[in-house]
LUMMAR-775461 format. One record per atom (N, C-alpha, C): x, y, z. Coordinates in steps of 0.001 Angstrom, whole numbers, plus 500000, padded with zeros to 6 digits. Example, Ala and Ser with C-alpha at 12.3 -4.5 7.8 and 13.67 -1.06 7.14 Angstrom:
BEGIN
513190494310507800/512300495500507800/513200496700507800/512850497750507080/513670498940507140/512900500030507870/
This chain:
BEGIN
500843498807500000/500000500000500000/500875501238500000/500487502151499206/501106503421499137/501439504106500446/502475504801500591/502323505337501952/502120506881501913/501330507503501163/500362508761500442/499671508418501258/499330509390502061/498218509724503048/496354509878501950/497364511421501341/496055511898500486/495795511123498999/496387509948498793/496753509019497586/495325508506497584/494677507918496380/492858507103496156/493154505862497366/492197505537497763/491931504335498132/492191502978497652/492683502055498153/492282501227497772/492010499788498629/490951500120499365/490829498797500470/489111498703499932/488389499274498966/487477498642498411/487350497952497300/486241497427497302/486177496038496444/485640497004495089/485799496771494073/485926498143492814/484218496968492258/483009497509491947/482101497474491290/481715498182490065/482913498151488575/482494499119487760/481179499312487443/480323497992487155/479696497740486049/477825498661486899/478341498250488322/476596498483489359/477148500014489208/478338500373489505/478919502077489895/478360503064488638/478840501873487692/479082502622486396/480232503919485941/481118503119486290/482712503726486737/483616503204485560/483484504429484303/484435503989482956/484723505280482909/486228505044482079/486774505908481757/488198506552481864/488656507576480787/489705508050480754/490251508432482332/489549508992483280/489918509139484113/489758507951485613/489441506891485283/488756506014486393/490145504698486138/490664504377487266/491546503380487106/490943502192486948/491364501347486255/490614500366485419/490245498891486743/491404499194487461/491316497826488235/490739498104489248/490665499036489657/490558499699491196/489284500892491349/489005501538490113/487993502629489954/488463504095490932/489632504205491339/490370505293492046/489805506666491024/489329507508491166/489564509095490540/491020509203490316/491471509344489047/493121509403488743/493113511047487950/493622511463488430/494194513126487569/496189512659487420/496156514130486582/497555513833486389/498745513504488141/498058514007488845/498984513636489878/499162511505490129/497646511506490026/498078509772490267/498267508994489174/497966509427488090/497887508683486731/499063507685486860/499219507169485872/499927505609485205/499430505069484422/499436505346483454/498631504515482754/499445502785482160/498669501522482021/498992500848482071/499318500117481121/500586499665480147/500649498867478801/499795497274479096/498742497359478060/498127496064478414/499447495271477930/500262495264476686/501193494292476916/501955494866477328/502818494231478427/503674494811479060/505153494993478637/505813496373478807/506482496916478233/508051496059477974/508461495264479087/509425493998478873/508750493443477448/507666492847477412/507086492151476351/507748492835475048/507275493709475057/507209494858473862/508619495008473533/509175494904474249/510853495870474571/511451494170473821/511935493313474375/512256492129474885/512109491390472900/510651491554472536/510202490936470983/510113491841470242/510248492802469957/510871494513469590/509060494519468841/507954494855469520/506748494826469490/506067496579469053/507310497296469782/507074498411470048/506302499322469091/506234499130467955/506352499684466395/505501499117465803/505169497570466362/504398496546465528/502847497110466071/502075496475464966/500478496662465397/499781495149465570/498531495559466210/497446494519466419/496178494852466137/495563494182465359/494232494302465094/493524494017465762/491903494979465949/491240495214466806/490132494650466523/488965494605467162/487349493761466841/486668494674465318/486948495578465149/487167496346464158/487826496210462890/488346495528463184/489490495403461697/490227496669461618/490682497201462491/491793498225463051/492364497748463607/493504498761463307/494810497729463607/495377499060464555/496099499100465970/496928499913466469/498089499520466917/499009500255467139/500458499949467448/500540499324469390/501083498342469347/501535498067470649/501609498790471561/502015500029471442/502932501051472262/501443502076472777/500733501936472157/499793502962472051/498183502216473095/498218501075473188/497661499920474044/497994500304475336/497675501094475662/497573501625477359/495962501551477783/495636501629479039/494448501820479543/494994502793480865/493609503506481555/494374503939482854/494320503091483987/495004503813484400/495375502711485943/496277504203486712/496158503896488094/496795504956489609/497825504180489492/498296504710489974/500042505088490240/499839503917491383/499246503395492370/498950502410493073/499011501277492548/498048501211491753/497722499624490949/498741499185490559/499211500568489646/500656500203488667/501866499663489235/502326500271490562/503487500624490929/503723499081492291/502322499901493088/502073498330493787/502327497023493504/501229496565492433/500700495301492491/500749494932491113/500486495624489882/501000495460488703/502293495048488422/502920496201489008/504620496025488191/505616494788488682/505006494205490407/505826493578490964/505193492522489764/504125492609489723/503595490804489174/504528490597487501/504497491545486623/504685491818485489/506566491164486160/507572491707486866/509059491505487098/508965490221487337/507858489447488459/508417488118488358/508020487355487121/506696487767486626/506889486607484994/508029486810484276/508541488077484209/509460488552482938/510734487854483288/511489487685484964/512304487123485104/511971485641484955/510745484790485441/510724483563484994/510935483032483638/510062483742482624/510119483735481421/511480484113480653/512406484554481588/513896484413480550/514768483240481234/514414483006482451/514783481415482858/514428480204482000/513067480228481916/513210479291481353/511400478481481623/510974477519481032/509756477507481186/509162476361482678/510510475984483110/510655475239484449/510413476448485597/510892477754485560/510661478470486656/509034478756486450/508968479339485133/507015479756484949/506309478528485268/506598477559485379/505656476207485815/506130476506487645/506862476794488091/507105477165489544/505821477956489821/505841478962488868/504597480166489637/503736480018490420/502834480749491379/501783480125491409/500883480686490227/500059479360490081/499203479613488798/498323481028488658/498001481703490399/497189482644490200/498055483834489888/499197483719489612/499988484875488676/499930485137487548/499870483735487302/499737483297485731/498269483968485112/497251483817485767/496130484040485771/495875485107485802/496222485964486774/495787487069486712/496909488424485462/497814487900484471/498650488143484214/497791488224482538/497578486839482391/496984487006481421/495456487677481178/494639487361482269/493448488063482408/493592489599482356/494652490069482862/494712491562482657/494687492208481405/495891491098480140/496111490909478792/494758491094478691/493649490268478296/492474489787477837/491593491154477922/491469491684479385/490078492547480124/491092494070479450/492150494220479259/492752495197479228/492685495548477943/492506494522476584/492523494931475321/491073495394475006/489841494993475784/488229495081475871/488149496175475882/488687496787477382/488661497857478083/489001499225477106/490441498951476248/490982499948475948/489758499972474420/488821498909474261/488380499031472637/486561499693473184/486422500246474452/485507500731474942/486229502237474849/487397502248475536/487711504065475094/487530504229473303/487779503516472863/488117503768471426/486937504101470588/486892504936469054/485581505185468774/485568503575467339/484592503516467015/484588502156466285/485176502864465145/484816504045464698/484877505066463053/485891506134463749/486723506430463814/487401507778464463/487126508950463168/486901508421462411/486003509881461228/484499510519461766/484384509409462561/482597509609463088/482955509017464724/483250509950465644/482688509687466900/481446509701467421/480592509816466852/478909509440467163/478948508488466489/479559507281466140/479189505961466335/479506504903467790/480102505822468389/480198505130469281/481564503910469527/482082503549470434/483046503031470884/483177501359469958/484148501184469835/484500499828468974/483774498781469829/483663498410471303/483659498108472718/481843498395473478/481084498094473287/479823498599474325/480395498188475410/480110498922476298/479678498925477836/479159497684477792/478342497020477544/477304496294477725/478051494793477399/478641494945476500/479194494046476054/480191493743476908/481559494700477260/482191494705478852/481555494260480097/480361494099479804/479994493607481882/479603492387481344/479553491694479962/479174490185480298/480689489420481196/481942490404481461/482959489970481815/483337490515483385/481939490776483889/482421491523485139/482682490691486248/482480488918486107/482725488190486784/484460488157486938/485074488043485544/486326488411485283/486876489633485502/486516490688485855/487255491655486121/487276491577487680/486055490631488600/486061490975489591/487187490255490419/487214488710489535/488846487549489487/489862488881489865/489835489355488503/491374490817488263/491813491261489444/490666491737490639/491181492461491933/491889491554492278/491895490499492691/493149489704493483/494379490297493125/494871490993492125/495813491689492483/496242492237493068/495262493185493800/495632494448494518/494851493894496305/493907493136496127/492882492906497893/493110491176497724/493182490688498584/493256489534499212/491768488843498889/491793488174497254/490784486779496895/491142485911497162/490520485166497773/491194483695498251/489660482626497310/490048482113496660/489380481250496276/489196480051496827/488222479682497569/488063477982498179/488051476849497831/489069476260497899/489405474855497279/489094474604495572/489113475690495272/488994475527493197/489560476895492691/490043476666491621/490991477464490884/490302477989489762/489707479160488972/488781479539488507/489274479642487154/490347478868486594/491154478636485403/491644477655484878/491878477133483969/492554476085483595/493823476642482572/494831476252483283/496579476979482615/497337475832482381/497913475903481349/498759475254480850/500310475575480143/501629475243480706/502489475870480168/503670475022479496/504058475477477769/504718474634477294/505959474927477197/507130474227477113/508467474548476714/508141474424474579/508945476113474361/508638476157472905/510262476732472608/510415475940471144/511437476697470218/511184478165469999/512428478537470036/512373480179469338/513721480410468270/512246480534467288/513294481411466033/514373482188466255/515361482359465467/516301483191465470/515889484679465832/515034485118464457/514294486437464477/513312486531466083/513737487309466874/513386487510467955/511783488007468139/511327488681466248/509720489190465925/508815488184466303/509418486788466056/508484485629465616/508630484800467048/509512485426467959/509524484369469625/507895485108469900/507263485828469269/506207486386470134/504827485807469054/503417485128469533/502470485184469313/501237485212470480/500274485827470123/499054486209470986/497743485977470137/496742485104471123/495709484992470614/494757484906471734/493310484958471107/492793485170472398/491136484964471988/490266484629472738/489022484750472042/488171484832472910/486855485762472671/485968486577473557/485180485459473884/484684484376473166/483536483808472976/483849482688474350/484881482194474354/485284481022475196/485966481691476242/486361482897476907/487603483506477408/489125482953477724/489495482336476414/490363481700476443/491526482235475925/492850481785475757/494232482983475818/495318481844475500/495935482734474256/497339481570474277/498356482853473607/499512482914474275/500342484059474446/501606482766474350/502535482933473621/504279482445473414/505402483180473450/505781483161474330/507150483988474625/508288483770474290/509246483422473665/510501483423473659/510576481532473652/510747481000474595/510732479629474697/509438479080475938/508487479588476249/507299479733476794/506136479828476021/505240479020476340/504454479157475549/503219478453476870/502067479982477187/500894479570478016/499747479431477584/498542478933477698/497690478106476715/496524478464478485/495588479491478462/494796479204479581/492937480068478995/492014478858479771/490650479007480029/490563479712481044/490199481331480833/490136481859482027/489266482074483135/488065481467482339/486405481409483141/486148479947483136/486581479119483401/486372477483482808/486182477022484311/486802477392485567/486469476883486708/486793475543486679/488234475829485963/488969474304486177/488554473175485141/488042473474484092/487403472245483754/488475471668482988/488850472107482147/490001471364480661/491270470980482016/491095471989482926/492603470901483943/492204469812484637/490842469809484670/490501468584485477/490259467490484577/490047467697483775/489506466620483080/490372466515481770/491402467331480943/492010466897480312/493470467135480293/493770467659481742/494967467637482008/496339466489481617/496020465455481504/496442464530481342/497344464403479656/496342464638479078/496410464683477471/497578466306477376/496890467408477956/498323468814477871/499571467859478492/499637467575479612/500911467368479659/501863466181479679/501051465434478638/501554464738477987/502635465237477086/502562466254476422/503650466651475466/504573468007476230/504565467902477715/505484468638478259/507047468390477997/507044466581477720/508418466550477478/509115467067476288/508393467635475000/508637468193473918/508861469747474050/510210470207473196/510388471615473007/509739471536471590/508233472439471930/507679472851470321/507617473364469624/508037472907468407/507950473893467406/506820475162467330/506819476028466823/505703477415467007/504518476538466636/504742475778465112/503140475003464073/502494474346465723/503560473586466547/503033472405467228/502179473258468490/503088474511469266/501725474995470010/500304475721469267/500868475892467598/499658476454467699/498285475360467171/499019474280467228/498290473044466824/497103472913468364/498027473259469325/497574472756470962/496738473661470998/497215474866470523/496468476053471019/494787475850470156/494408475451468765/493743475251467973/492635474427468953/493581472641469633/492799471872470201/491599472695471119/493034473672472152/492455473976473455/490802474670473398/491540475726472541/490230476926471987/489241476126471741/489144474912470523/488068474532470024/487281473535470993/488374473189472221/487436471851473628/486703473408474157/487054474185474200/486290475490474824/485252476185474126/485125475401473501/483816476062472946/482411474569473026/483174473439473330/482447472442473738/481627472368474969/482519472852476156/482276473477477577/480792474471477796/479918473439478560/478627473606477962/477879473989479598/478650474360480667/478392474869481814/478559476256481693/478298477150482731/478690477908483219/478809478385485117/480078478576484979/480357478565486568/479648479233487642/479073479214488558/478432479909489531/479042479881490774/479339480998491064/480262481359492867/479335481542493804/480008481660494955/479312482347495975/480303483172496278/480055484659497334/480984485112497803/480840485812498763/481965486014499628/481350486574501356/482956487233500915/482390488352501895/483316489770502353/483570489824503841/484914489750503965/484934490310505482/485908490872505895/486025491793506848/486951492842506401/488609492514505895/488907490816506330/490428490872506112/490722490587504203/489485489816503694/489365489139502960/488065489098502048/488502488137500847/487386488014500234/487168486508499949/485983485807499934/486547484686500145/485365483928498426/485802483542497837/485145482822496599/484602481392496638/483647480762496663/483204479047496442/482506479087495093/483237477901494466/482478477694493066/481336476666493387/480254476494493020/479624475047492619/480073474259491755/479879473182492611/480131472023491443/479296472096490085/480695472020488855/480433472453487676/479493471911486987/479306469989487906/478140468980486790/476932469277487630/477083470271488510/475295470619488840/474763469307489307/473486469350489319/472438468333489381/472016467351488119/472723467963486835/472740466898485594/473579466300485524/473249465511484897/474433463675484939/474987464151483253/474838465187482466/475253465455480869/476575465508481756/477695465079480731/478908465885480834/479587467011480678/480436468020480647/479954469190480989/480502469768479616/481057468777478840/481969469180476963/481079468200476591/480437468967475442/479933468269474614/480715467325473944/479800466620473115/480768465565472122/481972466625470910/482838465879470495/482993466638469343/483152466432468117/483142467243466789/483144466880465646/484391466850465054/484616466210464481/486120466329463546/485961467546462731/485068467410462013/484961468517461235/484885469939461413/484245470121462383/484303471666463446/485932472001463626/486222470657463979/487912471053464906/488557471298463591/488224470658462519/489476470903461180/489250472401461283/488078472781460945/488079474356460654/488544475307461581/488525474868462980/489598475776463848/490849475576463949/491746474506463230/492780474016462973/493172474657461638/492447475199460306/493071475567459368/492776476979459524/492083477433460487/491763478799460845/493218479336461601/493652478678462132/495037478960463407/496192478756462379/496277478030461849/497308477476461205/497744477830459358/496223477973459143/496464479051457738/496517477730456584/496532476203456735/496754475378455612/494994475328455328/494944475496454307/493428475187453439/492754473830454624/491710473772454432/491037472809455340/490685471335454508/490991471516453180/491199469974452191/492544469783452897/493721470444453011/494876469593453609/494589469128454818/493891469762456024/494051469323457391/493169468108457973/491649468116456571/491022467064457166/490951466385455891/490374464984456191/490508463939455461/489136463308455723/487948463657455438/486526463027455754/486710461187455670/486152460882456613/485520461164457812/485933461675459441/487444461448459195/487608462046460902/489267461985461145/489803461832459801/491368462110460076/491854463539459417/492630464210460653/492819465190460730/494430464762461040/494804466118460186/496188466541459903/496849466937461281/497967466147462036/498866466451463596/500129466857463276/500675467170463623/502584468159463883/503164467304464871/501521466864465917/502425466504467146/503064465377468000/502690464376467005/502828462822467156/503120462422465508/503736461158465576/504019460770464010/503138459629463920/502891459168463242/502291457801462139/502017456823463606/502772456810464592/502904455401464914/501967456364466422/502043457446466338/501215458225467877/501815458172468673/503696458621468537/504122459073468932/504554460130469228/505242460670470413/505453462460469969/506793462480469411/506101463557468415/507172464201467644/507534465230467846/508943464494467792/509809465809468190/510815466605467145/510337467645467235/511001468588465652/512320469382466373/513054469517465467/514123470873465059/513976471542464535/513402472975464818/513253474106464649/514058474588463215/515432474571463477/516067474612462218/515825473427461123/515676472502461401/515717471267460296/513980471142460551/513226471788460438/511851471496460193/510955471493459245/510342470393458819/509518470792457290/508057471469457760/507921471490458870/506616471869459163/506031473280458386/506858473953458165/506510475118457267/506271474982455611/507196473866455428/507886474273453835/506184474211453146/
């Protein structure tokens, strides 16, 4: 905690969405009143990131089909959030992540979590300041409001940064982290993907590569944990996580629950209980799946026409095992996976 007497608050629990607390001037995590004295504003990717895969210059396309520069991906945030509880979290991934992908499997996962969730709620956030037409600001923001609070369960996860969430005996994510090859060209150690529909996230760093369901309430770790780290013993080629990454996204859209908490406040703490995810129905909680669905999110990620990846009735094109269903293991330099 700041030791600013006259500095914003922050020992409350931040309610944007009931407050109705947006904006250039409202800190994103915390809802503090920020003027230029407390400001900070915050790089949703964080500036190691940027710095580190020379990002700085590069752009990303928006829900819009606008594209803005890395550098320019700020939201606000107090000089608190930032300085506090942001920046420490941002130093220990950045030092794990040049160790090596044995220390980022050290983490605790709710770093991981709340690291990438910030990624995710932070690119939303900043496409709510934004106008959809910047020729026409009376169209209104790229981003509704409205559309932002179907995620206010997730932004409310986000505070554990800054106030003491303790979640009860369940983990409100499913994370997964791979050891990956990295190209020479230091542009290409970096990919990010992410999708609104499933709140799911796959970000590759350098020789890291994290793969997480951020609203799933555990489900793909409980139940298909087994199958991810199975290919932990493999350093993967980029094709092979984004092969995983293809799987993960498309079991997440199978995931046919939705999580329900409870939650009690008291002054030291906040304390979270999920329900059990299979409810009172005996359905399982992922639907069945189709081969054919998955080819098309497989040639969607991966860019090969969808006559190469599937083969009707149900063989589909792998990187990550050979002929015999074993894992395969590639050399980056000696790899045909591209040609």
């Amino acid at each position: 905690m700041s030791s600013n007497d006259d500095s914003p608050s922050k020992s409350f629990l931040f309610r944007p969405f009931r407050d109705k607390k947006f904006g250039r001037s409202i800190c994103f995590l915390c809802g503090a009143d920020i003027d230029n004295k407390y400001r900070s504003d915050e790089h949703v990717f964080p500036r190691w990131v940027q710095e580190r895969y020379r990002l700085w210059d590069q752009s990303i396309d928006l829900l819009n089909r606008t594209y803005i520069q890395y550098r320019q991906l700020t939201i606000p945030c107090c000089q608190i959030c930032n300085n506090d509880y942001l920046s420490p979290m941002e130093r220990q991934i950045s030092r794990a992540v040049e160790s090596g992908v044995e220390e980022v499997r050290k983490l605790d996962p709710k770093i991981l979590f709340l690291w990438l969730g910030k990624i995710f709620y932070g690119l939303l956030y900043k496409e709510v300041l934004l106008p959809s037409d910047r020729r026409d600001q009376k169209q209104g923001p790229i981003v509704s409001r409205e559309l932002l609070e179907e995620y206010k369960m997730h932004h409310f996860f986000l505070q554990a940064a800054r106030i003491p969430i303790r979640f009860e005996e369940f983990f409100p994510a499913s994370v997964f982290v791979f050891d990956t090859q990295a190209p020479n060209d230091v542009r290409k150690q970096f990919d990010f993907r992410d999708s609104l529909q499933t709140l799911t996230t796959s970000i590759r760093v350098g020789h890291v590569g994290i793969i997480a369901a951020l609203q799933d309430g555990g489900a793909q770790r409980g139940l298909f944990a087994d199958y991810y780290e199975h290919f932990y013993p493999l350093s993967l080629d980029p094709l092979q996580f984004v092969e995983l990454t293809a799987q993960f996204f498309y079991r997440a859209t199978l995931f046919n629950r939705v999580p329900k908490y409870l939650v009690t406040e008291t002054k030291e703490s906040v304390l979270v209980f999920q329900l059990p995810l299979g409810g009172l129905s005996t359905k399982p909680v992922f639907d069945p799946d189709d081969p054919r669905d998955y080819a098309r999110v497989l040639s969607q990620f991966t860019g090969y026409p969808i006559e190469q990846v599937f083969h009707p009735p149900d063989r589909i094109m792998t990187w990550l095992v050979n002929e015999k269903g074993e894992l395969n293991s590639v050399n980056l330099r000696d790899s045909s996976l591209h040609d």
